[in-house]
C-alpha positions in Angstrom: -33.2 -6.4 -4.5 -33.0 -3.0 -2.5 -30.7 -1.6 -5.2 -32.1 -2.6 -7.8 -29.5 -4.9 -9.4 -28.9 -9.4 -10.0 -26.9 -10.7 -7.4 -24.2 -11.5 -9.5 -23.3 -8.1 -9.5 -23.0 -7.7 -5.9 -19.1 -7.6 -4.3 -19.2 -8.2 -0.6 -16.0 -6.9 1.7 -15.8 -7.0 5.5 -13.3 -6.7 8.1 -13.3 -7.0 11.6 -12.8 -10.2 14.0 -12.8 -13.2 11.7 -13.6 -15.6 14.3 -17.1 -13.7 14.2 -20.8 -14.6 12.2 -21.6 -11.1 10.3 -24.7 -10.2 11.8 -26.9 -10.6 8.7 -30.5 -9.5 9.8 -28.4 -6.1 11.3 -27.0 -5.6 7.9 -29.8 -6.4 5.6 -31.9 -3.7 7.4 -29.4 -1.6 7.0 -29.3 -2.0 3.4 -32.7 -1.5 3.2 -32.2 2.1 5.6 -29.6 3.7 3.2 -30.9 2.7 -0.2 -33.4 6.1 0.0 -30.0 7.6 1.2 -28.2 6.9 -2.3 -26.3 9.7 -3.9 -24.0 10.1 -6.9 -22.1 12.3 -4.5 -21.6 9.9 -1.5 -17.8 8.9 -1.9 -17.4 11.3 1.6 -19.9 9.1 3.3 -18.7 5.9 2.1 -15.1 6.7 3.3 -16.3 7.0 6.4 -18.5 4.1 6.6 -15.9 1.6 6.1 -13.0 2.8 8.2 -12.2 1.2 11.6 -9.0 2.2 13.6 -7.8 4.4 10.3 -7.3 8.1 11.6 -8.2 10.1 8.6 -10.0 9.7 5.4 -8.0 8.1 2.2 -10.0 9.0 -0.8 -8.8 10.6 -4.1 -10.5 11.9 -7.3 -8.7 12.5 -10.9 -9.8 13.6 -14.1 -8.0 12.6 -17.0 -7.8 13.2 -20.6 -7.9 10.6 -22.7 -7.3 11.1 -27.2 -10.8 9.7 -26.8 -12.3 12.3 -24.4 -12.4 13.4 -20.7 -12.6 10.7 -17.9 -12.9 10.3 -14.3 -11.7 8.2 -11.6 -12.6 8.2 -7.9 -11.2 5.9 -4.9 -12.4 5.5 -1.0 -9.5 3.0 0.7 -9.6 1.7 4.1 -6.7 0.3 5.2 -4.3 0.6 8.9 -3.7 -2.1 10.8 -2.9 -5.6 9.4 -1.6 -4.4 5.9 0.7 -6.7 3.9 0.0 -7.8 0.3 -1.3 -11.7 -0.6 -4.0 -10.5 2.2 -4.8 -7.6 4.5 -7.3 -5.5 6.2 -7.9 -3.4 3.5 -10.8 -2.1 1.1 -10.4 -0.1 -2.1 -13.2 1.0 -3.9 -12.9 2.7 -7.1 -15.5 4.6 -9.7 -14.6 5.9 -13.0 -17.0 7.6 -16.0 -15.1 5.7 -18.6 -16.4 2.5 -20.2 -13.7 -0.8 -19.9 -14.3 -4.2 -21.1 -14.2 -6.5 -18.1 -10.7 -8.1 -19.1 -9.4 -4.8 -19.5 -10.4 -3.7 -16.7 -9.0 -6.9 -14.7 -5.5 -6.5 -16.7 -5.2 -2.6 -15.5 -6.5 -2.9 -11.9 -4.4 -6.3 -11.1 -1.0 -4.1 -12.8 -1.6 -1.1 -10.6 -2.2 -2.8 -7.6 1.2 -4.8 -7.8 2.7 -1.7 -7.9 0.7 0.2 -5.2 -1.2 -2.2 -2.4 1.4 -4.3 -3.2 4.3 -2.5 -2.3 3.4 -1.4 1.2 3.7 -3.3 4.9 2.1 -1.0 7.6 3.2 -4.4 10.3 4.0 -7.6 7.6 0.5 -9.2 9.2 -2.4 -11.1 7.1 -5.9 -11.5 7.2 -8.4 -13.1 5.0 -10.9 -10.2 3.5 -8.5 -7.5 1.5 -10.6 -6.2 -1.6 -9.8 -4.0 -4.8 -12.5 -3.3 -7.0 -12.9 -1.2 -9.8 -16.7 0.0 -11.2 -16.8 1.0 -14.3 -20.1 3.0 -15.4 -19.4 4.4 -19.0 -21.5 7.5 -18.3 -18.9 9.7 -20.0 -19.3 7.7 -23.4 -15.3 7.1 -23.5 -14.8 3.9 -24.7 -10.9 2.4 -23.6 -10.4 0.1 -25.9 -7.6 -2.5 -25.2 -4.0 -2.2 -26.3 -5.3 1.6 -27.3 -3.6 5.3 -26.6 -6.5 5.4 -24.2 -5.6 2.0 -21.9 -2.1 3.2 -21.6 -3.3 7.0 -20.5 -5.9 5.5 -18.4 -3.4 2.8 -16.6 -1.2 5.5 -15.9 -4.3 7.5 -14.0 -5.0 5.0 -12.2 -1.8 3.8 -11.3 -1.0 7.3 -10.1 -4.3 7.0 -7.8 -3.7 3.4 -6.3 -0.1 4.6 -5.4 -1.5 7.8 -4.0 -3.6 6.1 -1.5 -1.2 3.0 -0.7 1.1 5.7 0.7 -1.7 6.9 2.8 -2.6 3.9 3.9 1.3 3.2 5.4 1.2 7.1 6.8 -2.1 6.0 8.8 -0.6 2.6 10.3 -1.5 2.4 13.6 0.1 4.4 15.6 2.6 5.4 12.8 5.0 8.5 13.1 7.0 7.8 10.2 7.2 6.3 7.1 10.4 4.8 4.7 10.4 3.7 1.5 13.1 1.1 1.3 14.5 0.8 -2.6 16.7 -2.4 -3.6 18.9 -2.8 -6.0 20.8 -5.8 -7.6 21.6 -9.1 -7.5 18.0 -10.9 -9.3 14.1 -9.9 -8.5 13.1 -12.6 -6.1 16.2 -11.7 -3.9 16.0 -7.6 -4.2 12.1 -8.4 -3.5 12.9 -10.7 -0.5 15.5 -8.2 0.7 12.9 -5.0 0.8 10.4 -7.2 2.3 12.7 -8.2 5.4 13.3 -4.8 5.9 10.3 -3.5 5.8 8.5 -6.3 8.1 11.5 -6.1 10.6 10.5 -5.1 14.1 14.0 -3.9 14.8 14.0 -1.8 11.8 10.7 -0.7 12.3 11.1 0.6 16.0 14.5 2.7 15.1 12.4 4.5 12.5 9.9 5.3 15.0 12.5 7.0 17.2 14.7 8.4 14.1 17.8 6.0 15.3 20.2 5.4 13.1 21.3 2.4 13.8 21.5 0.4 10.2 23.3 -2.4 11.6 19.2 -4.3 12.2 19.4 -3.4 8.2 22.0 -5.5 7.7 20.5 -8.1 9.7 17.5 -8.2 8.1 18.8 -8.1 4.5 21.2 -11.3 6.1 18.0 -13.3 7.6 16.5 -12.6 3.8 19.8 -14.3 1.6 20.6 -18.0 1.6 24.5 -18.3 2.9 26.8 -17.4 5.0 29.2 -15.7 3.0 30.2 -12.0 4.1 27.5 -9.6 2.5 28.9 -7.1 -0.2 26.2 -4.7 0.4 26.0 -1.0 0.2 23.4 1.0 2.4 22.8 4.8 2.4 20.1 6.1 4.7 18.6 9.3 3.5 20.7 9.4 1.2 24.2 9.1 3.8 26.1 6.7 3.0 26.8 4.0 5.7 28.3 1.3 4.6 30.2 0.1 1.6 30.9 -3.4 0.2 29.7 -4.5 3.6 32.2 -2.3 5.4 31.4 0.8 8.2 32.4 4.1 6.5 32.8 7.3 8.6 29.4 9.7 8.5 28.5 12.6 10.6 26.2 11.2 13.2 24.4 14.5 13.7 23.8 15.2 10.1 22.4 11.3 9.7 20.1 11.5 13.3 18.4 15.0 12.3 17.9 13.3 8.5 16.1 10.6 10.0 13.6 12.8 11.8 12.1 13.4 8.8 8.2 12.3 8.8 9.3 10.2 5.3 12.8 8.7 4.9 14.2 6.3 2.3 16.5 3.0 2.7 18.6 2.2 -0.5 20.6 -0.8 -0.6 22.6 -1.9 -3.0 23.5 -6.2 -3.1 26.7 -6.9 -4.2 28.0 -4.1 -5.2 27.2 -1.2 -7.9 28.7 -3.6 -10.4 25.9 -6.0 -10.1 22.9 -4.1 -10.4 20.3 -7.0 -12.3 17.2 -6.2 -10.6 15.3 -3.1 -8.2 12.4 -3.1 -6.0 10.4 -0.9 -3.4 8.3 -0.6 -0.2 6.8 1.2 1.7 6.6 0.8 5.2 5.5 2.2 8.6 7.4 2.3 11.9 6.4 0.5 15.3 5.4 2.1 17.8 3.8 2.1 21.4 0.7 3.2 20.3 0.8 0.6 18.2 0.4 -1.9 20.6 -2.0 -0.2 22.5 -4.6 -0.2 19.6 -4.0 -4.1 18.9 -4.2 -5.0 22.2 -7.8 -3.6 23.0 -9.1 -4.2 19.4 -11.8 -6.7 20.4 -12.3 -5.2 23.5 
């Protein structure tokens, strides 16, 4: 009622403790408090009313042009602690000029999340209240119509914007330092897929990235804990782009060189499964490292 519009075309998102009632009467007087506030210009002011323990601002504007005309897209993300995909502690909100049917609109937003919010693990954790919406007003009188020059143009925007703020959101984990992007390669998808995630979610891993340590034997342990058998792992592993092991084999690398690589504020991980020979599949993630700070922030969040 205060803005104007059926309820039907309300989306709700909330985070904080789930074991706690929203406080309803608190909100709904709120509501009522910031609908004379309303701006077309308020993406600044939204970003900041919905982060928590982020530690800056993830929002992102592009303007694309489309055979069809000019077009706009906006997005405010929220997102630092508690980030895995299936669920997470996140909020993405985005705005665009352009007018989409509603199952064009679905297919785009659930393609570009799989390959944004999807790929990123600030600490592996779930939670019950991660949302992704995209708004779609029309003002600009471009019409994308589906399976069109224009939906493939428009994808591609806002693919490039969803992956734009993922990566944000892993730089702003919770006490992050550093980030990797760990790329897998071979063998088939739900193994490369299961491979990157154990890498990315290990706390081993996780804690020599924070202190720039090369120590990619917890690598090979977590792509072992991820592979059914026993067998000796043909794997290939190169850390900022060093080389470090071969066919499962130690090769010689110049320590220094590898430790001051790994200082870097973003590193990559590649790993290749069984060998170059056997190259079926390839996957990513991005990830955060662990740190003390970390801790700190997740142990006094209630508190």
């Amino acid at each position: 009622m205060a803005v104007g519009v059926e309820e039907s075309a309300v989306a709700l998102a909330s985070t904080g403790g789930i074991s706690q009632y929203l406080p309803v009467d608190s909100m709904l007087k709120g509501i009522l408090a910031a609908h004379s506030e309303l701006r077309r210009e308020g993406d600044a002011e939204l970003q900041q009313a919905i982060q928590t323990t982020d530690a800056f601002e993830k929002r992102a504007c592009l303007e694309v042009e489309l055979p069809s005309g000019p077009v706009r897209l906006t997005a405010q993300c929220k997102g630092a602690g508690m980030i895995s995909p299936r669920f997470a502690t996140m909020f993405c909100f985005v705005q665009t000029d352009a007018a989409l049917q509603p199952a064009t609109a679905d297919l785009l937003l659930g393609v570009t999340v799989k390959r944004s919010f999807d790929r990123v693990s600030v600490d592996g954790q779930l939670s019950t209240n991660d949302t992704a919406i995209l708004m779609c007003s029309g003002a600009s009188g471009v019409q994308v119509a589906p399976e069109s020059e224009d939906e493939l143009r428009f994808g591609e925007a806002l693919d490039a914007l969803l992956r734009q703020l993922a990566i944000l959101m892993v730089a702003d984990g919770e006490g992050a330092a550093r980030i990797a992007r760990v790329l897998v390669r071979g063998g088939n998808l739900d193994g490369a897929e299961a491979v990157a995630r154990a890498v990315a979610n290990s706390p081993l891993v996780k804690a020599a990235l924070h202190s720039a340590d090369p120590n990619w034997g917890r690598i090979v342990q977590a792509v072992g804990a991820a592979l059914p058998g026993t067998a000796p792992l043909a794997v290939d592993i190169s850390l900022e782009g060093i080389p470090v092991c071969s066919a499962g084999t130690a090769i010689a690398y110049d320590e220094g060189e590898l430790a001051e690589a790994l200082k870097a504020k973003e590193v990559e991980y590649e790993i290749t499964l069984g060998g170059r020979d056997s190259i079926h599949a390839e996957t990513e993630v991005f990830f955060s490292d662990l740190s003390h700070e970390y801790v700190t922030i997740n142990s006094d969040y209630t508190t």
